[in-house]
N, C-alpha and C positions, 0 to 999 in steps of 0.2 A: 548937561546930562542927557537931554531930549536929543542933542547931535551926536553925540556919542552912538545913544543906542541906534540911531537912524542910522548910524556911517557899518555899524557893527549887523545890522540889517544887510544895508547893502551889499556888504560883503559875502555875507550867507550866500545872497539873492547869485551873485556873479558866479560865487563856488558851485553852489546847485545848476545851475545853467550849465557851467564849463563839463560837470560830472554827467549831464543828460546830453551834450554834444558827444561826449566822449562812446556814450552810450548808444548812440547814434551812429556815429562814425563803427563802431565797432561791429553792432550789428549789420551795418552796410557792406565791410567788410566779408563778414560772414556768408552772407549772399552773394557776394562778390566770389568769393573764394568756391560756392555751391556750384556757382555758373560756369565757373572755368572746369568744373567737374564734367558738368553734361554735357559742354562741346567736345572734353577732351579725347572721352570714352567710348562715343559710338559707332567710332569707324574700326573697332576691336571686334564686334559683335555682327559681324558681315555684314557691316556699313549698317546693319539697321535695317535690312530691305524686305525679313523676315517676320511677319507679326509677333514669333515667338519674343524678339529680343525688343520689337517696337511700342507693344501694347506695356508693356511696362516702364518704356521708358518714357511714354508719353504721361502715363500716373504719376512717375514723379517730379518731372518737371511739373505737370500740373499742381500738384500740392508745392511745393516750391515756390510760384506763380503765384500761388494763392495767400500765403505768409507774407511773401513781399508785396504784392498787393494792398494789403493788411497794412505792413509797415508806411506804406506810401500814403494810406489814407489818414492815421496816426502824423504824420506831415506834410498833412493837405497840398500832396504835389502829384498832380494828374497822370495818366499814363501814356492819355491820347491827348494830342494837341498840333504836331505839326501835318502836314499836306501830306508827306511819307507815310504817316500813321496812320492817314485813312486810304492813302493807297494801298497799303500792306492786309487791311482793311477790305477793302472791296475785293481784292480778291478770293478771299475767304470767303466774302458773303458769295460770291460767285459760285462757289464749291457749294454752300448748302443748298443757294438756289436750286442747282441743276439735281441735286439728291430729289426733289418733285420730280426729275423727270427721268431718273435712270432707270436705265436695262437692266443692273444689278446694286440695290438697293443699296448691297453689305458693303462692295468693294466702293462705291458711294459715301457710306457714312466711314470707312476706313480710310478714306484719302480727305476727308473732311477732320478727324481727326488726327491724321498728318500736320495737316496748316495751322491746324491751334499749336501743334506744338512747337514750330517755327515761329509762329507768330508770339506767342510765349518768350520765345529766347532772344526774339528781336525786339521786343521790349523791355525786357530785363535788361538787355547789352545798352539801350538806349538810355535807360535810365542810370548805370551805375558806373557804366566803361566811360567815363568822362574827360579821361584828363591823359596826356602824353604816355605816364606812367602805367596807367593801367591798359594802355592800348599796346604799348610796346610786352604787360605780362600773356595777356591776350592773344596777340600773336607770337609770343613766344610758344606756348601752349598747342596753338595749330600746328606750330612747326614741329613740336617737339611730337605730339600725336603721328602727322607725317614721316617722320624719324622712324617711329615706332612699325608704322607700316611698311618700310621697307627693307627695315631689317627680317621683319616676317617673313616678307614675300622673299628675299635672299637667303636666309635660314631656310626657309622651307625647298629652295631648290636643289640642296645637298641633305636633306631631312635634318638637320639638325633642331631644327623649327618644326610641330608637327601640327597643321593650322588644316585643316579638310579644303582643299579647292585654292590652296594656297597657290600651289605649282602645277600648271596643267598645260600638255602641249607645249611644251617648251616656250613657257611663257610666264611671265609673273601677274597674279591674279590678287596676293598678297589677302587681307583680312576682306577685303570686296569680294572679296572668288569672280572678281571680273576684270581681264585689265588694260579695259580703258578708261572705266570707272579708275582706278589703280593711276593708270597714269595722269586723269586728269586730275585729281587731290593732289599727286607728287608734285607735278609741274606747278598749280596752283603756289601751292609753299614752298616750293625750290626760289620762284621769283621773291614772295616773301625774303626769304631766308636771304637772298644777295642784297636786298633793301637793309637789312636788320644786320649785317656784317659793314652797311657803309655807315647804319645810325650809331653805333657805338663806337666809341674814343676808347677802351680796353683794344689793345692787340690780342691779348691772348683770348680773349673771348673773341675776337675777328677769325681766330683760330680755329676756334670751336666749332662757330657756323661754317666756319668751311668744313670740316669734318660733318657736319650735317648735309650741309647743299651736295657735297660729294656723294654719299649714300642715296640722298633723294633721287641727282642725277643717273649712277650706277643701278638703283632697281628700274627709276623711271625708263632707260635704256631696254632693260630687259622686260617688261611689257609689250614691245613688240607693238603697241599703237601709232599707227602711221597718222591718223589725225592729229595727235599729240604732237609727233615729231615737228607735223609741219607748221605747229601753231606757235609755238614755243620761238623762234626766231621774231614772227612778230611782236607776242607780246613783252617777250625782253625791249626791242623798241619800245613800246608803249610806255614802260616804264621808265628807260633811261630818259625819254620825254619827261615825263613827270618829274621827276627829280631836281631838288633845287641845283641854280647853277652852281660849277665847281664841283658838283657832283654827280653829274649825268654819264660821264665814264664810268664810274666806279664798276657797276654792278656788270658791266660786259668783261671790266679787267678780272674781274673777281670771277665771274663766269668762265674766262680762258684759263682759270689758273684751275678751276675744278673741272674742267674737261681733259689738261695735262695731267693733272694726278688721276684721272681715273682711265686714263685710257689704255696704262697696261692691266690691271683688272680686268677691264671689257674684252681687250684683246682673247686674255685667260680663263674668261669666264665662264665659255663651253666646254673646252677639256674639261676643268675641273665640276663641270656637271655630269659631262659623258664617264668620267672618270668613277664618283660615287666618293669621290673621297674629303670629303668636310674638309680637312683638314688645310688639303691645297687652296682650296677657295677662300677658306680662314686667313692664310697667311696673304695671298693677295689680295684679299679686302685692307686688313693692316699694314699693306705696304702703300695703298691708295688713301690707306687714314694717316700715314707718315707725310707720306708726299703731298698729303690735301693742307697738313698742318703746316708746313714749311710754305708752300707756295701759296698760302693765305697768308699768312705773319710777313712774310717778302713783298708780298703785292702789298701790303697795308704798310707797309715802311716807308718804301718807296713811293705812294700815295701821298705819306703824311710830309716828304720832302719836296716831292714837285709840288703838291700845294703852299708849301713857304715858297717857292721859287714866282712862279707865276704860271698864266691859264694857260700863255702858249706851249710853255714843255709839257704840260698835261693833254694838252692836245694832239703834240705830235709822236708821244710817247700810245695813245689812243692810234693814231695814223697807223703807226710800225704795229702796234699787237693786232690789227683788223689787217693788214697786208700781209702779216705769219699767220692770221688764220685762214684769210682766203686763201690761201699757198699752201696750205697743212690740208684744208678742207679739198681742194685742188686735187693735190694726189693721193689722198683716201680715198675720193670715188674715182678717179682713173687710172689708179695704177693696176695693173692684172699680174695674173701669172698662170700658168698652166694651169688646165683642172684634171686632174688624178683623184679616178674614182680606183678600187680595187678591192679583193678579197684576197688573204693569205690563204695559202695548203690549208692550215688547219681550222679556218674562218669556215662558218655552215653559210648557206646560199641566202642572203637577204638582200631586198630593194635599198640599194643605194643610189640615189637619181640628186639633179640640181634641176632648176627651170627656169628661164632666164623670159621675158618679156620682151615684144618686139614692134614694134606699128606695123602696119599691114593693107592694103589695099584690097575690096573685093573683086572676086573675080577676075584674078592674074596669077599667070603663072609664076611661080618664083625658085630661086636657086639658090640653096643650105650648102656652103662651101666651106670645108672644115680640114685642118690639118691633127690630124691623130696616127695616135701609136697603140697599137692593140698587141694584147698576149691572152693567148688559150691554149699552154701548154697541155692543161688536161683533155682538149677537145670537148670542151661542156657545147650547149645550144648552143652557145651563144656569148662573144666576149663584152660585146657593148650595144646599145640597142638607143635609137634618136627617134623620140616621140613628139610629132608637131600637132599641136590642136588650135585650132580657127577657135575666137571670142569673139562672141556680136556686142551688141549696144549693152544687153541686158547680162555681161558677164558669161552665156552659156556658153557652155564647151564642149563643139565637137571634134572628135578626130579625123584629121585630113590626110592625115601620111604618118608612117611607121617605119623603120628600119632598122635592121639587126643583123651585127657581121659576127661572123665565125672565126674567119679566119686570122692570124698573126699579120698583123700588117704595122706600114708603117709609109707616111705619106699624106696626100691629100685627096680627098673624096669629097663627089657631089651629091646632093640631093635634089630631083625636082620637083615641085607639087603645084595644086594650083587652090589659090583660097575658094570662100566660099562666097558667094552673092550677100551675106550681110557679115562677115568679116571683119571685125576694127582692130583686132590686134592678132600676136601669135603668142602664141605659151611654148616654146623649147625642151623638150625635157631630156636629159642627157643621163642614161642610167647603165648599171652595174650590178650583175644578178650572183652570178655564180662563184663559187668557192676556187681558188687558183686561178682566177683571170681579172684581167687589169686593162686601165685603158686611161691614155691621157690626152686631151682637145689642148694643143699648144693655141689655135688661132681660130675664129668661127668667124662668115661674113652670110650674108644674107642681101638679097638683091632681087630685082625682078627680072627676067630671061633677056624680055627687049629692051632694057635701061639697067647695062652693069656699073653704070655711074651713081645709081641711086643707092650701092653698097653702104650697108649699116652693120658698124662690129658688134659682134656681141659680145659683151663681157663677161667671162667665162669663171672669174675669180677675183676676185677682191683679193690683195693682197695684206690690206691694214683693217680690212671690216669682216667680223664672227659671219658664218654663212647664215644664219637665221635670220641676223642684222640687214645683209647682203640683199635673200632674197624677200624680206619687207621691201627695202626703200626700192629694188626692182619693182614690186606690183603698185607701187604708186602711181595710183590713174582713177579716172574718174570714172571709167569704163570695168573696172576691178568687180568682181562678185561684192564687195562689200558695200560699194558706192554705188554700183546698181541696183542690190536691193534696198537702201536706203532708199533711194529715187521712188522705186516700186508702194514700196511701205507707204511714203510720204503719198503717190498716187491713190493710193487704197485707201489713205485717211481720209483723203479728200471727198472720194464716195460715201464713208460715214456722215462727214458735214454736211453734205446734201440734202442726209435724208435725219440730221439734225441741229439744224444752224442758230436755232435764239440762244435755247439752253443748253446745248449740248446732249450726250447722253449720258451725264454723272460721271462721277469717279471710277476708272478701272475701265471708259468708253471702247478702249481699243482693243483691251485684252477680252469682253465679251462681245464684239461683236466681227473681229476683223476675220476671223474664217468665212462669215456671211461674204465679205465683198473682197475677198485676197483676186490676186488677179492668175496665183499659180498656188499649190500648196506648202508653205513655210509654215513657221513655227517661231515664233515669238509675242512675247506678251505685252513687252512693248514697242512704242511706236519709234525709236530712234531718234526721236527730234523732242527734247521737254516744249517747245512752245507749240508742237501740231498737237501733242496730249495736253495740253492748254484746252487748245481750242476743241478738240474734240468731249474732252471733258465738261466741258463749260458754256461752248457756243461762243455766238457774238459777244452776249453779256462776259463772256472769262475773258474774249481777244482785249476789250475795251480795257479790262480791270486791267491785264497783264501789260498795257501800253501804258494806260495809267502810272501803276507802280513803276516802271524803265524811267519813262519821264520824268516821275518825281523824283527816281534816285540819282540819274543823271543831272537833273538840275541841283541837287543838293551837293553830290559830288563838285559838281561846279562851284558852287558858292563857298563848301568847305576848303576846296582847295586853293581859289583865289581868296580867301580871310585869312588864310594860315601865312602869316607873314614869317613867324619864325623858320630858318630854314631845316633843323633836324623835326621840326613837326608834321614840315614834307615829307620827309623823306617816308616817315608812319603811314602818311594820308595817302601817297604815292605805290604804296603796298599794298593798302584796302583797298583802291581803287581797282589797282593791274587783277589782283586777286580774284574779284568781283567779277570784272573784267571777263577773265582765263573761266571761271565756272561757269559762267552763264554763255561761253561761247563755245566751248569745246558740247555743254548741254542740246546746242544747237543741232549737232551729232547724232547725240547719244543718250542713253536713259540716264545720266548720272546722279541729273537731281530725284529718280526715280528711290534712289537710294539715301534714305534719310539722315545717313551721315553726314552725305554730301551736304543735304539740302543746311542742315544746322551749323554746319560751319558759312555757310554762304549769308544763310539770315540773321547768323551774328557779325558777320563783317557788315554787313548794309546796317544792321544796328549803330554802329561804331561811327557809321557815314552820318546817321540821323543823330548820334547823340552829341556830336561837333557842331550841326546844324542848331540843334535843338539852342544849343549857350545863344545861339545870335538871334532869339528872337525873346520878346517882351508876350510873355503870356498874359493876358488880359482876362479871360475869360475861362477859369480856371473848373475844368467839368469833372467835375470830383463824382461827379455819378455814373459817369461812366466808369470809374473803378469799379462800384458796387455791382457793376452788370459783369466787370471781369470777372469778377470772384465767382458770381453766378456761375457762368459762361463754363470756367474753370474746373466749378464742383462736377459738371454735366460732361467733361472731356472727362473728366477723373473717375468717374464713376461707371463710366460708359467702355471705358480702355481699361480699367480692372477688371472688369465684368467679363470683358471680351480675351480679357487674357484668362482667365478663370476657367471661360469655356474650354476655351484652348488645353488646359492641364487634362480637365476631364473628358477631352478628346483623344487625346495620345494615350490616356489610362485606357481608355476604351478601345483604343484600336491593338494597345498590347493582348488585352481580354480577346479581341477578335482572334490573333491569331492563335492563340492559345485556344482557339474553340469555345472559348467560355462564354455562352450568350447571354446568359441571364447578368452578370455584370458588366459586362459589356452594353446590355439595355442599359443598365441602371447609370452608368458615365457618361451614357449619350445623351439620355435624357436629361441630365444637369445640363452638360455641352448646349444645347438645344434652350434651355429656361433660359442661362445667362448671355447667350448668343443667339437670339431667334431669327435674326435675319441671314444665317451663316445657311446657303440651299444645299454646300456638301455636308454639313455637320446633318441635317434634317435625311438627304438621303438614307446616307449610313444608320441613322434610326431607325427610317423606316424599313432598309434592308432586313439587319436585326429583328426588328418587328416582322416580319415577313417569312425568315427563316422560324421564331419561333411558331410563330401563327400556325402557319406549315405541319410543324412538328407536334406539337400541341393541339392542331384543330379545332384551334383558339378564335372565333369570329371576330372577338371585338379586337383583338391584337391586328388581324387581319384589316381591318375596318381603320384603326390608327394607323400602320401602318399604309395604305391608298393615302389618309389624308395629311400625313408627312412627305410620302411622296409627291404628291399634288402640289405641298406647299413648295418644295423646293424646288420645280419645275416653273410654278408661280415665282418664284424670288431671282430666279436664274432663266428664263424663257428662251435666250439662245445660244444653250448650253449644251451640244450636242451630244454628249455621254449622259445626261442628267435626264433629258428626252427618250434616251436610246433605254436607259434604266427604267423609267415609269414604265414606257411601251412591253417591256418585258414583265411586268409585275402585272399590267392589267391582261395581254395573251396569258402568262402560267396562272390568270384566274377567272378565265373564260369568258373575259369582255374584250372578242378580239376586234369589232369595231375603234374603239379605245385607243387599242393596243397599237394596232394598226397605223391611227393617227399618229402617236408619238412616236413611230419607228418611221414614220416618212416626215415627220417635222425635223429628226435628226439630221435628216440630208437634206432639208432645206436649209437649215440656218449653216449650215458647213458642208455645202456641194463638192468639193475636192476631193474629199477623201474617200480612196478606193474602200476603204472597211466597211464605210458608211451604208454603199449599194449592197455590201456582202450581207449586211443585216438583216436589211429591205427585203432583199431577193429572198434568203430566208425562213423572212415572216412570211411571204404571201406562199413559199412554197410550204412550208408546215401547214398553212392556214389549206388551204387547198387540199393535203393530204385527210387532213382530219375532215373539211366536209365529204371528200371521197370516201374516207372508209362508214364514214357516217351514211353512205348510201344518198347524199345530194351532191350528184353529177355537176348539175348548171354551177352552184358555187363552187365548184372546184375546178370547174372549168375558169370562172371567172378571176379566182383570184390563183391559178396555177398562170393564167394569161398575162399578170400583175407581174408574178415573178420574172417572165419572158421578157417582159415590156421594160423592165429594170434594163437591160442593156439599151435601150434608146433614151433613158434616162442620164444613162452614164454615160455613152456618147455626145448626149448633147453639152450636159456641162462639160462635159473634156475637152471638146472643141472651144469653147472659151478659155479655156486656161493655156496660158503663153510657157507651160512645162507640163502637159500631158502627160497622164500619169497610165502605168497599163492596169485594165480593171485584175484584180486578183483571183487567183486560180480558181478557189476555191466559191468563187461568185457564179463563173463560168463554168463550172460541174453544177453548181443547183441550174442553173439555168437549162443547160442540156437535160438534165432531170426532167425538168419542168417540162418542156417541151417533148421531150420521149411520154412522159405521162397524156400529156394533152392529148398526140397523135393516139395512144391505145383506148381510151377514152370514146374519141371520136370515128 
């Protein structure tokens, strides 16, 4: 009886167990299924680079985070443990570190709550993305996200898609509104997407991803990013490297077969922009989704036949498609044909021009030898006009030579000109103005006068490549506006490090302070390289973390990819790798991981890397306390990124109140703005303005009085902030402390000496200030600071001379100035 009930016991005992696994598993699921939510969706919401759409999505992953946390501690299974996790780790700590020593506190603690939320999603993927299965749903999801983005960005170039900053410039900018951000996501999971057409054994699903990789391909093209283009050939290598043997072809044949199906779309892709007609672009998309589906299902047929055969026919079938592509690729960039620019009778007169790029020697003459056929029946100016401009080192562009013919001609014509002393290339431009006149360049050579041997053709027309296509892969050079002021940027970061090298200058380093040390006056916020906003952010102590983390991910890569003995396990691992890879080099560039989309699909693939590592080690020392610090950790990202998104609502409420005139609620939304966001120095302005206008009107002291001391603060939270200086300085002169006032209208052209507006200000202050002790009946001060305003043109002189793109001071600087100076002379 006693065995019985024991055996009927333990039965219970197995069945409760089995029901709390199940319980287990399912919830795991659940989180699982949460996860692939957050990475899916943030490159929808303009990549994420918005606080609008970040500060909330950092709240929910956080609470997410926090649940699962929970969970894990419920089965005492850590969350830190391997050498990655404290890499991933330090650099984090690195970011709050340098918050002690930033220039602007907010954007500081805003880019500190960026890396929780990465670091969040990189250990969720760590812990739950475990197995084959859930890493091949994982990157299904990237890809399919990917998918989503390019249809965007190709909807939106015929409007059919209506996405704000989708389409710009004739360029795909897609849900990023940027696109090379745009192109390096594509490319990212286009490479995916050829791995994940060779891991599955379904044809018709081989099908499918080609129908994706085709679309990737087809937007990725139209981004126009020449850093992309050129990256994209090697890390396809990279990959077919990785790939187990027998399969290392695969993904280049699969590759040839979605460059054949998309290549009349591409061809078609401008008309039917120029055109406006959806419809066209529609039909040729679906004939490159036919031709993608066919020439995937074919290429996998024929894959799955040479592999019963043996590696040699796979190889030499490999030989032949790489010898039709160099032969394909061969005569797409050298076949030419005439270029025919023209306007019809009833066409109005607009700039129709090409510009072709040329190498160039300084300081030689040279000879523009061209065969053309011109018509100016109507006798306009002018039927065709050839504009040469000299590029130095730093991309700048002057013009060296002009010419414009009139006449009907037909024939060949020279040009001669002579470079400039710093010279490295030439820019061509070949243009067509006017209404009823036409003009066609059959042949263009270029040479130098005393060496007609050293003739270089110009190519005047792509026959098989769209001209936007054309003149990108033309400006490919290192010498390019874009790649010189990348150089430039990287130069000007290097000034910041100088003058902040342990800790950096905080979060947001470059964007506050790179007007300070620009070497000419541009405009961008970020630094173009994520590892120099590393280091400028962070210092030594970030460079160290940021080698750190490469290291360990690289070593783990290493270790996961030589364990993984199974060969379709590769081919998975082979895909996080190149992926990883492709983001973190193309970022080399570019702001991409700038943009938190970005960044969260990256820190869940390096998750994916660690949670393969993670199976191959023996956890001994199992630190379940540091769960309880995560959860902490978590509540304080949570609470801090609600908060701040909070402010946020009641900012925009505030700022509708603004223009509607309405001050008093407008105080009233600033003022919350301002409680749940205090470190935010524009939200604290804008208060204080408000307070200022009412003060004003009202002859309100103490509003006046809060007002200075909002102003104050957000001049304190933001110190080289030149509008935010330029605005105190104005609030203490309209209230009679022009000592004050004074100061902060010339600290604004200190921390940003470039800019002509800046001296306009200055010049200004001291000339108002001077008039008012003039009429006030004190001479000597109005003499002195009418002499301040004078002195402003040797101010602006001298910075200008430092700057490698002198800027001219503006009109209206050089009228107070002559003011000032006519006053001084009657005066004295």
């Amino acid at each position: 009886m006693a065995q019985k009930v024991a055996a009927k016991k333990g039965k219970t005992i197995k069945k409760q167990a089995k029901n709390v696994s199940r319980s287990l598993i399912g919830i795991d699921t659940v989180f699982y299924i949460l996860l692939l939510i957050l990475v899916f969706y943030p490159p929808f919401f303009r990549g994420m680079y918005f606080e609008k759409e970040m500060f909330p999505t950092i709240a929910l992953t956080s609470a997410v985070f926090i649940i699962w946390v929970i969970f894990k501690i419920v089965k005492k299974e850590p969350i830190v443990s391997t050498t990655l996790d404290y890499a991933a780790l330090s650099l984090v700590g690195a970011y709050i570190i340098s918050t002690f020593f930033a220039v602007n506190i907010r954007a500081s603690i805003g880019e500190v709550l960026r890396y929780f939320d990465y670091l969040f999603i990189y250990f969720m993927v760590s812990r739950t993305v475990r197995d084959n299965k859930k890493i091949f749903i994982l990157l299904n999801v990237l890809v399919l996200s990917s998918f989503v983005v390019a249809i965007v960005g190709l909807g939106s170039s015929v409007n059919i898609i209506h996405y704000n900053g989708s389409w710009v410039g004739g360029r795909i900018n897609s849900t990023f509104q940027y696109p090379n951000t745009t192109a390096s996501f594509l490319m990212a999971f286009f490479l995916v997407n050829l791995a994940l057409i060779s891991y599955t054994d379904n044809k018709y699903l081989k099908a499918i991803y080609g129908v994706t990789a085709y679309t990737q391909f087809y937007a990725y093209i139209f981004t126009l990013s020449r850093g992309a283009w050129l990256m994209l050939p090697f890390l396809g290598i990279i990959l077919m490297l990785l790939m187990p043997r027998g399969k290392r072809i695969e993904p280049f044949i699969y590759f040839v077969g979605v460059v054949i199906a998309s290549a009349l779309p591409i061809a078609k892709f401008n008309s039917a922009v120029a055109s406006g007609a959806a419809s066209t672009l529609i039909k040729w998309y679906l004939i490159g989704v036919f031709a993608s589906l066919i020439a995937t299902y074919a290429i996998s047929f024929i894959v799955s036949i040479v592999n019963k055969i043996n590696v040699r026919a796979g190889i030499a079938i490999a030989a032949v498609t790489g010898v039709f592509v160099l032969a394909a690729g061969y005569i797409v960039f050298t076949t030419q044909v005439p270029l025919a620019l023209k306007h019809d009778a009833e066409e109005p007169d607009s700039i129709k021009s090409v510009t072709r790029f040329v190498s160039a020697e300084p300081d030689r003459i040279y000879v523009l030898k061209y065969d053309v056929t011109a018509k100016n029946p109507s006798n306009k100016d002018w039927a065709y006009g050839i504009i040469i401009n000299s590029r130095n080192e730093n991309d700048q562009s002057t013009k060296i030579a002009e010419f414009y013919d009139k006449d009907n001609f037909v024939g060949e014509k020279t040009i001669e000109f002579t470079t400039l002393k710093d010279t490295k290339r030439l820019a061509i431009t070949f243009v067509n103005n006017f209404q009823n006149t036409s003009v066609t360049f059959t042949k263009a050579q270029i040479y130098p006068k005393n060496a007609p041997h050293e003739m270089q053709n110009i190519m005047l027309k792509y026959k098989y490549l769209p001209e936007d296509i054309a003149s990108r892969v033309q400006d490919i050079d290192f010498t390019s506006r874009s790649s010189s002021q990348r150089m430039q940027f990287y130069k000007d970061g290097f000034k910041i490090f100088k003058d902040y090298p342990i800790f950096g200058a905080g979060g947001g380093a470059w964007s506050s302070l790179y007007f300070k040390y620009q070497s000419y006056l541009y405009w961008t916020t970020q630094t173009h390289n994520y590892f120099m906003q590393v280091l400028l952010d962070t210092g030594i102590i970030g460079a160290i973390a940021i080698v750190f983390l490469l290291v360990s991910l690289f070593s783990s890569m290493y270790r996961v990819y030589k364990g993984y003995l199974e060969d379709k396990g590769r081919i998975l691992i082979a895909a996080v790798i190149v992926s990883v890879v492709s983001l973190y080099a193309h970022a080399a560039m570019d702001f991409d991981l700038s943009l938190s989309a970005v960044s969260i699909a990256l820190w869940a693939l390096i998750g994916v890397i660690n949670s393969l590592d993670v199976l191959k080690f023996k956890i001994k020392d199992k630190k379940i306390y540091l769960n309880y610090l995560a959860i902490l950790v978590a509540f304080v990202v949570m609470f801090m990124s609600g908060s701040m998104s909070v402010a946020l609502s009641y900012a925009v409420k505030g700022d509708n109140f603004l223009r509607q005139q309405n001050f008093v609620l407008a105080e009233q939304n600033y003022e919350k703005a301002v409680s749940y966001d205090p470190w935010n120095a524009k939200y604290r302005m804008t208060y204080g303005q408000i307070l200022t206008a009412l003060g004003d009107q009202l002859k309100d002291a103490v509003k006046l009085q809060k007002a200075m001391f909002e102003e104050e603060k957000a001049v304190q939270l933001e110190p080289f902030n030149s509008q935010l200086n330029a605005q105190l300085g104005a609030f203490y002169l309209a209230h009679g402390q022009i000592d004050l006032g004074l100061k902060y209208v010339l600290k604004a052209v200190e921390v940003q000496p470039l800019r002509p507006e800046n001296y306009q200000q200055l010049a200004d202050a001291y000339n108002k200030v001077g008039m008012y002790y003039l009429n006030n009946g004190d001479k000597e001060k109005a003499k002195e600071f009418l002499q301040k305003a004078v002195d402003v043109q040797k101010m602006f002189d001298k910075a200008n001379s430092k700057s490698l793109e002198p800027k001219p001071m503006t009109e209206t600087t050089k009228k107070i100035i002559e003011e000032s100076k006519k006053v001084l002379q009657e005066i004295q």
